[in-house]
C-alpha positions in Angstrom: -108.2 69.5 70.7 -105.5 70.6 68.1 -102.1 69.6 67.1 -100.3 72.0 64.5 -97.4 71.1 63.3 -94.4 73.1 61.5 -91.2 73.4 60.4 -90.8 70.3 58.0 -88.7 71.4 54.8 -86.2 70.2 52.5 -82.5 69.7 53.5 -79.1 68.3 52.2 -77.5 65.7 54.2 -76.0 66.4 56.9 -78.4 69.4 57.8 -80.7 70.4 60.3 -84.4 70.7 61.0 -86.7 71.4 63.9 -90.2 70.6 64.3 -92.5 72.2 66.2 -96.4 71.0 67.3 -98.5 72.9 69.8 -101.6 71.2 71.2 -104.6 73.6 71.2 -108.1 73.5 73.5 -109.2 73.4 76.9 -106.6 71.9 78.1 -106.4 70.5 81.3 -103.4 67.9 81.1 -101.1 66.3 78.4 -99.1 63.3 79.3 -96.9 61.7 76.5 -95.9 63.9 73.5 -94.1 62.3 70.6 -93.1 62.4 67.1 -93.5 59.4 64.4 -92.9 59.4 60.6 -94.2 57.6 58.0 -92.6 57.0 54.8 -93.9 56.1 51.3 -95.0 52.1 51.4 -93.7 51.8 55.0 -95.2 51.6 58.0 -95.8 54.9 61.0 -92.8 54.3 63.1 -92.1 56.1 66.3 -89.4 58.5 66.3 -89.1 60.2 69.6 -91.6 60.3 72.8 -91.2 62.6 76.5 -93.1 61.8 79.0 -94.9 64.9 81.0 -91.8 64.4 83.7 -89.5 65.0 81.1 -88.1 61.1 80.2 -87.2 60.3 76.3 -86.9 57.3 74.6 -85.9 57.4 71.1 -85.6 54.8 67.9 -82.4 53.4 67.7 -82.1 54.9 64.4 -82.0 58.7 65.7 -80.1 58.3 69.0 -77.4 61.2 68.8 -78.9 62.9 66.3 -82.3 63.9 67.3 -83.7 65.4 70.6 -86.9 66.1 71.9 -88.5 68.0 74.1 -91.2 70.0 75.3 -92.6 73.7 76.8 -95.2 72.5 79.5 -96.3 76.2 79.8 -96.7 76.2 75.9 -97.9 73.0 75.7 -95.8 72.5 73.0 -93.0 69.8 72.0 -90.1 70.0 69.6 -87.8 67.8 67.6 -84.3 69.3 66.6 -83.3 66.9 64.1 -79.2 66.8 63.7 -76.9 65.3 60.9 -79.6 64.4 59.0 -79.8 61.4 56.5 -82.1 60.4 53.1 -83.6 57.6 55.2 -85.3 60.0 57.3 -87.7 61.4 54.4 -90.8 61.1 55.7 -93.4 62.5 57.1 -93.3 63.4 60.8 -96.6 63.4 63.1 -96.4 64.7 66.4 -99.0 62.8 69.3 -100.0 63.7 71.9 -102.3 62.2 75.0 -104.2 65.0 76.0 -107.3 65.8 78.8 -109.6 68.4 77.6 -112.5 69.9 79.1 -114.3 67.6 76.8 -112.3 64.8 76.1 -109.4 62.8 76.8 -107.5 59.8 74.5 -104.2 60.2 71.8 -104.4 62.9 69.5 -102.3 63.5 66.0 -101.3 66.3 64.2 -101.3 67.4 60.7 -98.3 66.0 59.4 -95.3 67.8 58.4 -92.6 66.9 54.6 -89.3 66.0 55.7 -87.1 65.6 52.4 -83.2 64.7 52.8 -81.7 64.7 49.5 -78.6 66.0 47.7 
């Protein structure tokens, strides 16, 4: 099992971003899908999380800014990040808990640079 994740970048304030992670292998199910972020000397923190039904939860820190959500048939889930702000450099790690053909238990992706500056 794979998670690839894309479309971190750079960004003023204010701006937009949306991240993208597709899980990849013999796939039978994935449940949860999420995103967390880590910045420098601070702990992983969870960001946003869907459930396979479709349900979010979100940090209080990115309600009304940020939405997830997810493809089933792609197996894919997204984060469009709105009005963004210098506290959210970090970077962002999508999860996901996945049943292979081989396997099944919480898988990360790659991580992805989110930089809000001016």
């Amino acid at each position: 099992v794979q998670l690839q994740a894309s479309g971190g970048g750079s960004v003023q304030p204010g701006g937009s971003l949306r991240l993208s992670c597709a899980a990849a292998g013999r796939l039978l199910s994935i449940n949860d899908m999420g995103w967390y972020r880590q910045a420098p000397g601070r702990q992983r923190e969870l960001v946003a999380r869907i459930t396979s039904g479709g349900s979010t939860n979100y940090a209080d820190s990115v309600k009304g800014r940020f939405i997830i959500s997810r493809d089933n048939a792609k197996n894919t889930v997204y984060l469009q990040m709105n009005s963004l702000e210098p506290e959210d450099t970090a970077v962002y790690y999508c999860k996901a808990q996945v049943v292979s053909v081989f396997s099944s238990g919480n898988y990360w992706g790659q991580g992805t640079q989110v930089t809000v500056s001016s």
